[in-house]
PDB file with one MODEL, atoms N, CA, C and O in Angstrom:
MODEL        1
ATOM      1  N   UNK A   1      -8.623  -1.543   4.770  1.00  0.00           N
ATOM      2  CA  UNK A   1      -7.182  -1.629   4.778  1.00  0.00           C
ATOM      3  C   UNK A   1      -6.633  -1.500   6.187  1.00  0.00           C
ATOM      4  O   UNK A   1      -5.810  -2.368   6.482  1.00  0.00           O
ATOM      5  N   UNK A   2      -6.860  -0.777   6.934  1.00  0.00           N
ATOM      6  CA  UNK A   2      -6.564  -0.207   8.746  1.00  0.00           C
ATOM      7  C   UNK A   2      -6.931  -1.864   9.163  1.00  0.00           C
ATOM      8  O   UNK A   2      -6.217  -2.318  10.058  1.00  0.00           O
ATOM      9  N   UNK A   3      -8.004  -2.819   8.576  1.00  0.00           N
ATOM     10  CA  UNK A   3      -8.033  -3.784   9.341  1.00  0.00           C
ATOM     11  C   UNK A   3      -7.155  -5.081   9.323  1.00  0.00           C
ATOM     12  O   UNK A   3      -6.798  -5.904  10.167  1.00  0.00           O
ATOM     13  N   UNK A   4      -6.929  -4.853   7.704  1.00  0.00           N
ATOM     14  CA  UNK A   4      -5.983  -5.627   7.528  1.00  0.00           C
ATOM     15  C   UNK A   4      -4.760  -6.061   8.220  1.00  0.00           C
ATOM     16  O   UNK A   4      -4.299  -7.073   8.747  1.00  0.00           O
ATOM     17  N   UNK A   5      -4.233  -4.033   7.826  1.00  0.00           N
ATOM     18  CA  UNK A   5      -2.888  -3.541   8.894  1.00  0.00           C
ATOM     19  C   UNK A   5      -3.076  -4.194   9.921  1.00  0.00           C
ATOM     20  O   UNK A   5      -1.947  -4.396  10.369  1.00  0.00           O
ATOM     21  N   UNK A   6      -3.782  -4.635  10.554  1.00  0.00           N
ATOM     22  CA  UNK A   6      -3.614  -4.261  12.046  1.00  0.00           C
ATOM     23  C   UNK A   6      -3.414  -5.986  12.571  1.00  0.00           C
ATOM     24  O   UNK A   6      -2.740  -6.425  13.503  1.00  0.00           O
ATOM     25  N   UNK A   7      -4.455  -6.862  11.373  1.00  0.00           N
ATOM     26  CA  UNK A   7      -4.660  -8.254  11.703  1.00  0.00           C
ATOM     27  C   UNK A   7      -3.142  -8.283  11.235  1.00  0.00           C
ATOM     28  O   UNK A   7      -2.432  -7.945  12.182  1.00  0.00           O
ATOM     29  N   UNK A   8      -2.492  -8.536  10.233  1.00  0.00           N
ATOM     30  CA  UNK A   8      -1.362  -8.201   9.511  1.00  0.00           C
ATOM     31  C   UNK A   8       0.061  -8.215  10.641  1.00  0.00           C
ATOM     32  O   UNK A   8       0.852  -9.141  10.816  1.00  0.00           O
ATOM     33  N   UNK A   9       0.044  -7.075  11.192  1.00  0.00           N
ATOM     34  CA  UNK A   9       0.993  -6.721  12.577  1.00  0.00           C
ATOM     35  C   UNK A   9       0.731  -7.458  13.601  1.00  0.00           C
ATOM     36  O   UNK A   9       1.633  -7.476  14.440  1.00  0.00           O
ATOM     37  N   UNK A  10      -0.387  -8.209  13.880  1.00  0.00           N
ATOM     38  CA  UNK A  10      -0.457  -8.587  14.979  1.00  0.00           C
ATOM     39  C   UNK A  10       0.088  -9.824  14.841  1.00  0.00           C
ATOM     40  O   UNK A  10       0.766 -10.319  15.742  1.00  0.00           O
ATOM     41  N   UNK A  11      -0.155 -10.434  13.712  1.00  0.00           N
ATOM     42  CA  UNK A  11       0.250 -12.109  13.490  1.00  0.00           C
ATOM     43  C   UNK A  11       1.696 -11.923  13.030  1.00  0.00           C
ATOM     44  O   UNK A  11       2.281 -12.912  12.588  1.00  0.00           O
ATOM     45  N   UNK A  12       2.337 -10.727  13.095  1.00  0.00           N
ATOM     46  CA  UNK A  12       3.589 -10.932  13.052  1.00  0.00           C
ATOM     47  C   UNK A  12       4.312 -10.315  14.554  1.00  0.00           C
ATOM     48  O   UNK A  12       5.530 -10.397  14.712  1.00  0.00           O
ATOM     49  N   UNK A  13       3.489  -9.755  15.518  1.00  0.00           N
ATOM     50  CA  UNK A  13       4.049  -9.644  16.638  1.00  0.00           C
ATOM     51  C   UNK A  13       4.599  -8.188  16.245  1.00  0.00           C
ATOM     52  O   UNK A  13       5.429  -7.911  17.110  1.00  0.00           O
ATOM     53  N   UNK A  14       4.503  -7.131  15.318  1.00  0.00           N
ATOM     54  CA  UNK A  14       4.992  -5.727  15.174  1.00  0.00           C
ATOM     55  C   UNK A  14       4.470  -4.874  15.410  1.00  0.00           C
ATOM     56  O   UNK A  14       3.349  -5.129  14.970  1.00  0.00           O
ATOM     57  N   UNK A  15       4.407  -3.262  16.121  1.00  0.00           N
ATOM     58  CA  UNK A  15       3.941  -2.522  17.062  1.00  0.00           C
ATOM     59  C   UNK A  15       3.526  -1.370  15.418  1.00  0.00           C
ATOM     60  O   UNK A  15       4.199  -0.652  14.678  1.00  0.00           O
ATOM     61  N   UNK A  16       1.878  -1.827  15.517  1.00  0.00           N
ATOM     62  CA  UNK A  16       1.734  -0.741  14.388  1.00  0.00           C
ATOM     63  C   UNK A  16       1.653   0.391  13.994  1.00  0.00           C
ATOM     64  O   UNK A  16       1.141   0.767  12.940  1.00  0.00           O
ATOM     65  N   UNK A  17       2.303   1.212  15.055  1.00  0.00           N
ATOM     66  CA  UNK A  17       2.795   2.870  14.739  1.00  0.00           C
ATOM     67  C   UNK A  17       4.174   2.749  14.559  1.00  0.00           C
ATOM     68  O   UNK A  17       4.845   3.722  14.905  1.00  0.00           O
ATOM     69  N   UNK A  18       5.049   1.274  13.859  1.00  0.00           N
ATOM     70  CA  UNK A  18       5.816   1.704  13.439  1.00  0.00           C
ATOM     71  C   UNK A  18       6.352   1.432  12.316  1.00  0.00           C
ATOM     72  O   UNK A  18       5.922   0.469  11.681  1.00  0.00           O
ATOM     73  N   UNK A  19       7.693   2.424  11.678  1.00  0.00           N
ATOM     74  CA  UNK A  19       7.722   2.035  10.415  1.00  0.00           C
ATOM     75  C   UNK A  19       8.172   0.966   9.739  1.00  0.00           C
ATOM     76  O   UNK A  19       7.847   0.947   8.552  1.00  0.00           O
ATOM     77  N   UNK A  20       9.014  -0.198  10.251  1.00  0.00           N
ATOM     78  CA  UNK A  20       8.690  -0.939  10.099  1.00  0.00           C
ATOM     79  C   UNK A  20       7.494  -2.174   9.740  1.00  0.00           C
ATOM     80  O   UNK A  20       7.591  -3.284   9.215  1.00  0.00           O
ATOM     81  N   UNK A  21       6.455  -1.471  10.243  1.00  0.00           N
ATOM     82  CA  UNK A  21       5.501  -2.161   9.945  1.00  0.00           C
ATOM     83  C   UNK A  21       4.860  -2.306   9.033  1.00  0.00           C
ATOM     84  O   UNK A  21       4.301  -3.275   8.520  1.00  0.00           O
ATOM     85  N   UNK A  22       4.973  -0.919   8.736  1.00  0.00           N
ATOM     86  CA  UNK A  22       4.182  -0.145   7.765  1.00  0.00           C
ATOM     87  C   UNK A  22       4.866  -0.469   6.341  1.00  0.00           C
ATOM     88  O   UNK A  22       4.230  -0.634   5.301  1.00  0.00           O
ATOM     89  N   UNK A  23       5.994  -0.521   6.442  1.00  0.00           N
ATOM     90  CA  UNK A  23       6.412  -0.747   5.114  1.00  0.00           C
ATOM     91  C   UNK A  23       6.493  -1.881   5.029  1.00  0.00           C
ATOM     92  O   UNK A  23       6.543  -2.226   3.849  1.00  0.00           O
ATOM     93  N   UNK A  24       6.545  -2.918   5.920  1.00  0.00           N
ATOM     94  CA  UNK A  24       6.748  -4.836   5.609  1.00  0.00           C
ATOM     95  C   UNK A  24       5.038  -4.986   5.259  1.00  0.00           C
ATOM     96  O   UNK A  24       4.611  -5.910   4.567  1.00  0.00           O
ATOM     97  N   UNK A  25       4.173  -3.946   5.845  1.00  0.00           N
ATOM     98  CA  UNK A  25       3.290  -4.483   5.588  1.00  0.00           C
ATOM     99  C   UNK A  25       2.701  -3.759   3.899  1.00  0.00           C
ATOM    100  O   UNK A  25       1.610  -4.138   3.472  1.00  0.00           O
ATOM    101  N   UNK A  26       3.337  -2.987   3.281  1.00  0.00           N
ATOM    102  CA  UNK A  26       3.100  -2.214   1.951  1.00  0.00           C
ATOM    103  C   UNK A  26       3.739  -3.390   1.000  1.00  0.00           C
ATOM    104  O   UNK A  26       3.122  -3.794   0.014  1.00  0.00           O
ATOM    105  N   UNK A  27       5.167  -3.966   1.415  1.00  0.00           N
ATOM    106  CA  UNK A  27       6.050  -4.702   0.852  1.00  0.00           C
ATOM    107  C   UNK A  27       5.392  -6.061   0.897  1.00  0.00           C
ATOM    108  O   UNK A  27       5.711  -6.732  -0.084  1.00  0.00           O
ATOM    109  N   UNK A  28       4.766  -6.530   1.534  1.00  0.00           N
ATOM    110  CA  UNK A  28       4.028  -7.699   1.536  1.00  0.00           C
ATOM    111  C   UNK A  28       2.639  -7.741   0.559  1.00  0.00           C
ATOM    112  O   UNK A  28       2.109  -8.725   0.043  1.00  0.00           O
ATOM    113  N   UNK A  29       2.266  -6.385   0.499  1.00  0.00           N
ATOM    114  CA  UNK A  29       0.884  -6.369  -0.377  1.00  0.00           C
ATOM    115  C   UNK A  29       1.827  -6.661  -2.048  1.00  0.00           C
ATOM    116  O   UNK A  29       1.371  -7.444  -2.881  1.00  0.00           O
ATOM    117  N   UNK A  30       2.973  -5.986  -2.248  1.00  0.00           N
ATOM    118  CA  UNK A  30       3.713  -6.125  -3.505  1.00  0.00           C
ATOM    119  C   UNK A  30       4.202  -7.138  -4.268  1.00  0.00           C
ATOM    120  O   UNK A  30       4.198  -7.506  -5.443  1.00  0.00           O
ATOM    121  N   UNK A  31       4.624  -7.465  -3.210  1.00  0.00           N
ATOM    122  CA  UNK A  31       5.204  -8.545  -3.465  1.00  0.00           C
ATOM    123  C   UNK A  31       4.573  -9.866  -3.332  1.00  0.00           C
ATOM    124  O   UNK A  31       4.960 -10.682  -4.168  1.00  0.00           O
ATOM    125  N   UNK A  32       3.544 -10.350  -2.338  1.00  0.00           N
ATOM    126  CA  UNK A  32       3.237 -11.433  -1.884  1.00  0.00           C
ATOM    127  C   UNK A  32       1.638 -11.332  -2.688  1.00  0.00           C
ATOM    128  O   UNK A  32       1.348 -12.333  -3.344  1.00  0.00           O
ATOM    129  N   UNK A  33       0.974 -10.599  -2.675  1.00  0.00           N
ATOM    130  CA  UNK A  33      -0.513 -10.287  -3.076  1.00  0.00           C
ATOM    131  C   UNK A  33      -0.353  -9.906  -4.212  1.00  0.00           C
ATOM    132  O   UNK A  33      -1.124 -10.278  -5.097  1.00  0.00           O
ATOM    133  N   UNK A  34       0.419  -9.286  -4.399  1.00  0.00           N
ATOM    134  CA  UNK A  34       0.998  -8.423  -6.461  1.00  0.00           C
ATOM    135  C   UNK A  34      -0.635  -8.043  -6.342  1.00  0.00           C
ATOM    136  O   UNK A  34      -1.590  -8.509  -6.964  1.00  0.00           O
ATOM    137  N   UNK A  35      -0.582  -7.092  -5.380  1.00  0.00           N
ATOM    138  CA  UNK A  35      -1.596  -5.616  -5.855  1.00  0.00           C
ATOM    139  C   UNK A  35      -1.453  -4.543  -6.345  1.00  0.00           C
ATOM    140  O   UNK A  35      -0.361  -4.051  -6.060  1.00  0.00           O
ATOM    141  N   UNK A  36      -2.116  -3.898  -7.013  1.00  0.00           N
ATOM    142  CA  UNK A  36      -1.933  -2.857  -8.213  1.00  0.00           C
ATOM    143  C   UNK A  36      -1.358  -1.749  -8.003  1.00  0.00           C
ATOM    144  O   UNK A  36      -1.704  -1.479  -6.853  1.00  0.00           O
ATOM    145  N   UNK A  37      -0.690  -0.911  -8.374  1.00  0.00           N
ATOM    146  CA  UNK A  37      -0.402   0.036  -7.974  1.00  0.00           C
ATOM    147  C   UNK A  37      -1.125   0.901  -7.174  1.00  0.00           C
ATOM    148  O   UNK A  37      -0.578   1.379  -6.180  1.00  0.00           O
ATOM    149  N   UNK A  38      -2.735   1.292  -7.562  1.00  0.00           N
ATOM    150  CA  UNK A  38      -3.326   2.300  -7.492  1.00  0.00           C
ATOM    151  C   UNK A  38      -3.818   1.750  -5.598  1.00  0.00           C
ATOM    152  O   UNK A  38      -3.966   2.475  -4.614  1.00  0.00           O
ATOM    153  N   UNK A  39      -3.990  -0.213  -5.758  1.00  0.00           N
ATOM    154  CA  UNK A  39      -4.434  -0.288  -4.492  1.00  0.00           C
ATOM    155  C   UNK A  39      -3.059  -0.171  -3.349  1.00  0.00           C
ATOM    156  O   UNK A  39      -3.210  -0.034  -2.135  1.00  0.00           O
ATOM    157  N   UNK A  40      -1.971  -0.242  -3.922  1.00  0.00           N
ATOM    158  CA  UNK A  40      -0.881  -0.027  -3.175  1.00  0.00           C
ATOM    159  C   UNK A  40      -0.580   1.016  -2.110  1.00  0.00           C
ATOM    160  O   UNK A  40      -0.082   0.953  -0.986  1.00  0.00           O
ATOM    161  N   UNK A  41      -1.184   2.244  -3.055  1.00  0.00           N
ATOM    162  CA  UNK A  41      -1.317   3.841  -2.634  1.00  0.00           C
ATOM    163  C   UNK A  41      -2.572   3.931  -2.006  1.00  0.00           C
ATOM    164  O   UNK A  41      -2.511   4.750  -1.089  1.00  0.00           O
ATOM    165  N   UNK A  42      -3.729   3.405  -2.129  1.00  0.00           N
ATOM    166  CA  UNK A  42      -4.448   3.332  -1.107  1.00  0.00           C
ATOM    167  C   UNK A  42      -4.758   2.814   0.003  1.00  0.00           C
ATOM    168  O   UNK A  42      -5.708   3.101   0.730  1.00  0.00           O
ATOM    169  N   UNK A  43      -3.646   1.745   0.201  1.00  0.00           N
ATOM    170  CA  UNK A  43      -3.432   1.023   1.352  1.00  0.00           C
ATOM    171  C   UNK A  43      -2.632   1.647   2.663  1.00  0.00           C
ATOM    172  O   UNK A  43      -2.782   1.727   3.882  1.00  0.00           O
ATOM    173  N   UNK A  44      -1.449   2.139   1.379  1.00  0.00           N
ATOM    174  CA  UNK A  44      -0.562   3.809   2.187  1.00  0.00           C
ATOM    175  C   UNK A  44      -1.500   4.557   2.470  1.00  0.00           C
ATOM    176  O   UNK A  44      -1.363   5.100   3.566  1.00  0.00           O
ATOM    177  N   UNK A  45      -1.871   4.660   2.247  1.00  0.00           N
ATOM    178  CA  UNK A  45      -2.817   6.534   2.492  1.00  0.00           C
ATOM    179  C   UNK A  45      -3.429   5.888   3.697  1.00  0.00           C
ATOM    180  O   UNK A  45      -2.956   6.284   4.762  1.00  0.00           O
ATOM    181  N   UNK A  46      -4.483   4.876   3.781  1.00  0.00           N
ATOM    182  CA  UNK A  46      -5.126   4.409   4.985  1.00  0.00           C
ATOM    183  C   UNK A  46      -4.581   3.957   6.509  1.00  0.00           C
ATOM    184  O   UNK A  46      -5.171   3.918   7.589  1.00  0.00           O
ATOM    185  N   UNK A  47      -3.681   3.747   6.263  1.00  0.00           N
ATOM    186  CA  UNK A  47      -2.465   3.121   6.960  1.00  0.00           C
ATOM    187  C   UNK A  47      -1.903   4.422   7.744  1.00  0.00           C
ATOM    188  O   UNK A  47      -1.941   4.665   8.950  1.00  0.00           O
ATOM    189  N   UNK A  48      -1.385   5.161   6.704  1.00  0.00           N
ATOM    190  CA  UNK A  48      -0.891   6.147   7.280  1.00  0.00           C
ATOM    191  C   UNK A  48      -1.957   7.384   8.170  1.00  0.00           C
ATOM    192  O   UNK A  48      -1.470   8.144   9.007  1.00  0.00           O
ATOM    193  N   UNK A  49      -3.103   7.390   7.885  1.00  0.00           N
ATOM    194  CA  UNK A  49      -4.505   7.962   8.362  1.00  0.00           C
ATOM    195  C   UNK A  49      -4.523   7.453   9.971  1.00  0.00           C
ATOM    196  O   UNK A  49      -4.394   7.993  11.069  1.00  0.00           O
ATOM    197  N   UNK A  50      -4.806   5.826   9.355  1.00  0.00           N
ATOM    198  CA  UNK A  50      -4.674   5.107  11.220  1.00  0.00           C
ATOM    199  C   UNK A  50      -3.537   5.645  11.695  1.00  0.00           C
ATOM    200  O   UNK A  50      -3.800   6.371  12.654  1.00  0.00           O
ATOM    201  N   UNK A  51      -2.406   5.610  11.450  1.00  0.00           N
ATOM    202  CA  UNK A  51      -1.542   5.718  12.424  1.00  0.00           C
ATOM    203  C   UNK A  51      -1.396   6.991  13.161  1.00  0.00           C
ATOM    204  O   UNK A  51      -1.293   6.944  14.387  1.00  0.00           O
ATOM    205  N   UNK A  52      -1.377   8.142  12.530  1.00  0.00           N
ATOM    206  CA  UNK A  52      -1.276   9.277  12.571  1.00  0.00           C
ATOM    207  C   UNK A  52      -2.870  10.151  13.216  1.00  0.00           C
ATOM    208  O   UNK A  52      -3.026  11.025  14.069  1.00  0.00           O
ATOM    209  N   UNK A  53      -3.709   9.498  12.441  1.00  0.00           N
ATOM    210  CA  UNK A  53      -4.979  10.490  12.539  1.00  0.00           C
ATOM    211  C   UNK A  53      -5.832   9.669  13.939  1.00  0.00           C
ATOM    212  O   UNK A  53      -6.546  10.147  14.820  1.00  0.00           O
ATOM    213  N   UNK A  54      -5.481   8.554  13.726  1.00  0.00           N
ATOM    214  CA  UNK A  54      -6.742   7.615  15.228  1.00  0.00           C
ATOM    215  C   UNK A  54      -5.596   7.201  16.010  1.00  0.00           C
ATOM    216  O   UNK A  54      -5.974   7.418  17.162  1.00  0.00           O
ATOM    217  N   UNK A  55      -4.515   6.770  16.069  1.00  0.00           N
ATOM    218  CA  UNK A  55      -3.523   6.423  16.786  1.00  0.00           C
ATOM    219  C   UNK A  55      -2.913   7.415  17.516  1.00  0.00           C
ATOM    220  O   UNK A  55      -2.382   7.273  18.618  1.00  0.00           O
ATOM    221  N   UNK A  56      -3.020   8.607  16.753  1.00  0.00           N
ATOM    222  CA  UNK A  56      -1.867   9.339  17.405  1.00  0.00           C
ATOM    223  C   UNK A  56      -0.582   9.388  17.477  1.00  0.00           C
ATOM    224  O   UNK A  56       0.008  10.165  18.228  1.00  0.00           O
ATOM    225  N   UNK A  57       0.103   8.393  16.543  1.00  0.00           N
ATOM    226  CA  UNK A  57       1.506   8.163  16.441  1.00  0.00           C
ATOM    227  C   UNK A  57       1.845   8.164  14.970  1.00  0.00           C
ATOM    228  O   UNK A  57       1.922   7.136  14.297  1.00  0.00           O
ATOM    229  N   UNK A  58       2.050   9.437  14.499  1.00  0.00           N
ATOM    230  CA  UNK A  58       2.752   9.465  13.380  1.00  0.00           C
ATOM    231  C   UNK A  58       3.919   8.694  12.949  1.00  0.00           C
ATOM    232  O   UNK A  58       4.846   8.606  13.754  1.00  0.00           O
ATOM    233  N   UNK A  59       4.060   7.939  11.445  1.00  0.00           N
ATOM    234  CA  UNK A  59       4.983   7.288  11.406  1.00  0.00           C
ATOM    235  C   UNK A  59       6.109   7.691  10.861  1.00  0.00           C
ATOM    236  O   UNK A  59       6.754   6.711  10.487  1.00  0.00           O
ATOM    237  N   UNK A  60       6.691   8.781  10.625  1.00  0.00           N
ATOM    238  CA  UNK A  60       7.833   9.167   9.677  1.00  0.00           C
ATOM    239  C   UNK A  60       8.593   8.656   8.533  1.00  0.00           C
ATOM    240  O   UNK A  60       8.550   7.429   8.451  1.00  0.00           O
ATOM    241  N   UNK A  61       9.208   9.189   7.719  1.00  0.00           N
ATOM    242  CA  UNK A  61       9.713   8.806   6.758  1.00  0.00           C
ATOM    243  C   UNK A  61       8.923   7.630   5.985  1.00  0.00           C
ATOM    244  O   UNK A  61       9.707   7.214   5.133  1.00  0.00           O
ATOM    245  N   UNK A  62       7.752   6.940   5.917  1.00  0.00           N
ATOM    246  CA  UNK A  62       7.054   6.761   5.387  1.00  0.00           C
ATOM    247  C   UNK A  62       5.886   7.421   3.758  1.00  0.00           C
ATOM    248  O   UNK A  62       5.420   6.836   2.781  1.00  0.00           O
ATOM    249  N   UNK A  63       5.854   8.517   4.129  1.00  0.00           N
ATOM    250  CA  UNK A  63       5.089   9.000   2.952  1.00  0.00           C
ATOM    251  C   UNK A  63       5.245   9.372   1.502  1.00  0.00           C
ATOM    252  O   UNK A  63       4.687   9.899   0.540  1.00  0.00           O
ATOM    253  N   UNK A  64       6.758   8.553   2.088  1.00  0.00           N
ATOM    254  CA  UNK A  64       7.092   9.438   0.339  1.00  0.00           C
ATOM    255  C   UNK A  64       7.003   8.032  -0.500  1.00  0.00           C
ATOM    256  O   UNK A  64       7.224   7.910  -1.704  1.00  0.00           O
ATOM    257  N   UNK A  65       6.613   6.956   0.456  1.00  0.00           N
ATOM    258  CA  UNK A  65       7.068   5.650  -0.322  1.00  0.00           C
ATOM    259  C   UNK A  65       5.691   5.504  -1.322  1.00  0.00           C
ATOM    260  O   UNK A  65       4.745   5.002  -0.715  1.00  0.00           O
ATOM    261  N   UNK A  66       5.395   5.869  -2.816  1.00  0.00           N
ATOM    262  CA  UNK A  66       4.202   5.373  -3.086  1.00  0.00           C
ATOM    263  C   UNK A  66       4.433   4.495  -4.713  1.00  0.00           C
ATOM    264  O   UNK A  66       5.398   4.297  -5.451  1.00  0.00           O
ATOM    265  N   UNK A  67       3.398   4.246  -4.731  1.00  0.00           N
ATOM    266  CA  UNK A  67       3.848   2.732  -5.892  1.00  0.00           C
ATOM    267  C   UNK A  67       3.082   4.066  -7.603  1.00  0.00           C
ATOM    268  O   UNK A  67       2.107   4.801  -7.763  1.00  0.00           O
ATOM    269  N   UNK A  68       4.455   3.587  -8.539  1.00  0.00           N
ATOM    270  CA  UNK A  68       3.716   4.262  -9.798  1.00  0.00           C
ATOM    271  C   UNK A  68       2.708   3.585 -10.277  1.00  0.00           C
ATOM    272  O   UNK A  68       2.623   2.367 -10.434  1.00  0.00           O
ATOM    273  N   UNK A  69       1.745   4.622 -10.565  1.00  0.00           N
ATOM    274  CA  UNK A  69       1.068   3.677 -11.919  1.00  0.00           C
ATOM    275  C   UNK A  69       2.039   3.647 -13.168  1.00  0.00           C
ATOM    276  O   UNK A  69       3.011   4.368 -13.391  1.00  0.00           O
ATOM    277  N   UNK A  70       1.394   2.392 -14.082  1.00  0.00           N
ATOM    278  CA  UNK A  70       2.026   1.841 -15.292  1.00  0.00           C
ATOM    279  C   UNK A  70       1.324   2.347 -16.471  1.00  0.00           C
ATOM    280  O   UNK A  70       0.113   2.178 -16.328  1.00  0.00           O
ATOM    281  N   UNK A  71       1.594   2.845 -17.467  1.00  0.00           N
ATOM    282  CA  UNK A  71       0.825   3.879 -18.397  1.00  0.00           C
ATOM    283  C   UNK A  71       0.797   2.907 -19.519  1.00  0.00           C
ATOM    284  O   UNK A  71       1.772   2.613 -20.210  1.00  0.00           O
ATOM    285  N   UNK A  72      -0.904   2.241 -19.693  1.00  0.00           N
ATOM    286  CA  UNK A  72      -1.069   1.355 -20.606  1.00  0.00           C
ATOM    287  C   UNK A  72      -1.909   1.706 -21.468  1.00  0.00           C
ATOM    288  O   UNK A  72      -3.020   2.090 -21.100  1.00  0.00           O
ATOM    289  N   UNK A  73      -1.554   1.651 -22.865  1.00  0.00           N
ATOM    290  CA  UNK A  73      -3.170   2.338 -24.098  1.00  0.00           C
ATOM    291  C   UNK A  73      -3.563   0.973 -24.106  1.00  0.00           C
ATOM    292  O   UNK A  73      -2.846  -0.009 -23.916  1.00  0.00           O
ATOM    293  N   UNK A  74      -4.788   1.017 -24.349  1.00  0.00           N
ATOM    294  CA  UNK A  74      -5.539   0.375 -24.578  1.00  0.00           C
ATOM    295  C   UNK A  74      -5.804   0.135 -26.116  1.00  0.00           C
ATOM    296  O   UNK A  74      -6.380   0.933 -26.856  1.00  0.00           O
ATOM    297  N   UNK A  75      -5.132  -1.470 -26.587  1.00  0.00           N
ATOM    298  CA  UNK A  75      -5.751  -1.688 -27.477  1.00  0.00           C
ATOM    299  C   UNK A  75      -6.806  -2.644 -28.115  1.00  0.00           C
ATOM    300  O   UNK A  75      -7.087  -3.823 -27.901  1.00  0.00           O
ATOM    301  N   UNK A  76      -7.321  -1.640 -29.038  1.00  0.00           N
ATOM    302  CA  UNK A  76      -8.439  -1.979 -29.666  1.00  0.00           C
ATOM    303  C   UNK A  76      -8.869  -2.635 -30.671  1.00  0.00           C
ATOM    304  O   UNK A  76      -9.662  -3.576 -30.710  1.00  0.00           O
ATOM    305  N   UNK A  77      -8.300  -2.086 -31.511  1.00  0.00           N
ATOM    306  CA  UNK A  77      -8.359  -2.462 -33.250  1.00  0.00           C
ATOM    307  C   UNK A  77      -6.549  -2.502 -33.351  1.00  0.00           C
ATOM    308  O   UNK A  77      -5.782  -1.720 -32.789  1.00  0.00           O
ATOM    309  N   UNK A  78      -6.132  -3.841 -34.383  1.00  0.00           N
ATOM    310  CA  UNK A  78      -4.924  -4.186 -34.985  1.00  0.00           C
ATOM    311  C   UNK A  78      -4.887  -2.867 -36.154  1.00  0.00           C
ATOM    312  O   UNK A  78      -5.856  -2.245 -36.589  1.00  0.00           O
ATOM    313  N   UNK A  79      -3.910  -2.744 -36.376  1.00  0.00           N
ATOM    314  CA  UNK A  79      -3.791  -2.077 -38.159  1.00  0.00           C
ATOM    315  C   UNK A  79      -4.111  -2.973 -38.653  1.00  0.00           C
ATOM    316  O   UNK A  79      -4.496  -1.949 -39.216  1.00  0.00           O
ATOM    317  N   UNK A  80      -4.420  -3.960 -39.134  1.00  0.00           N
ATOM    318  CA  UNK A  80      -4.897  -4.594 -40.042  1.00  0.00           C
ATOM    319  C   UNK A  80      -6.487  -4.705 -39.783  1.00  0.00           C
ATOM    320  O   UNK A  80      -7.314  -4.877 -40.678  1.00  0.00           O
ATOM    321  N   UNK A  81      -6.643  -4.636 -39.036  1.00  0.00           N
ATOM    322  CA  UNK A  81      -8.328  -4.764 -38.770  1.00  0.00           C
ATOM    323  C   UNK A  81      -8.835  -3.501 -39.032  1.00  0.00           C
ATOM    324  O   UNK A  81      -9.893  -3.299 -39.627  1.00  0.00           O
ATOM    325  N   UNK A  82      -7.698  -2.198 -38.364  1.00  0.00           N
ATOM    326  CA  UNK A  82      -8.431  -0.533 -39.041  1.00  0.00           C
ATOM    327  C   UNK A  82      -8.608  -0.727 -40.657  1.00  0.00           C
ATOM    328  O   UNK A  82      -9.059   0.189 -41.343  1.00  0.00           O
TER     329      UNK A  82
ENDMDL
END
């Protein structure tokens, strides 16, 4: 995901410790890729790791942005088939 980010920002010319980036580039996985929730939040989490943890430039107001999961049962058997 950090590599993505980074190919991602560069082909758009945006400086990736910032938040802008970070979120066009979360908003682009959503919208443009329609990735799952769960990979949504792991794209955040990584993203935010690079920026902060190997970069050195924390991005602010960023972390609170995370995608829900969708709460689906799984079905199995129809009532008519139980």
């Amino acid at each position: 995901w950090q590599r993505r980010f980074l190919g991602w920002a560069a082909e758009r010319k945006l400086e990736p410790a910032s938040k802008v980036a970070v979120e066009g580039f979360i908003t682009w996985l959503a919208l443009e890729r329609k990735v799952s929730a769960g990979t949504q939040n792991q794209a955040i989490s990584a993203v935010l790791f690079l920026t902060s943890e190997v970069m050195r430039q924390p991005v602010e107001g960023v972390d609170g942005v995370r995608a829900k999961r969708s709460c689906y049962l799984p079905v199995v058997l129809s009532r008519e088939e139980v």
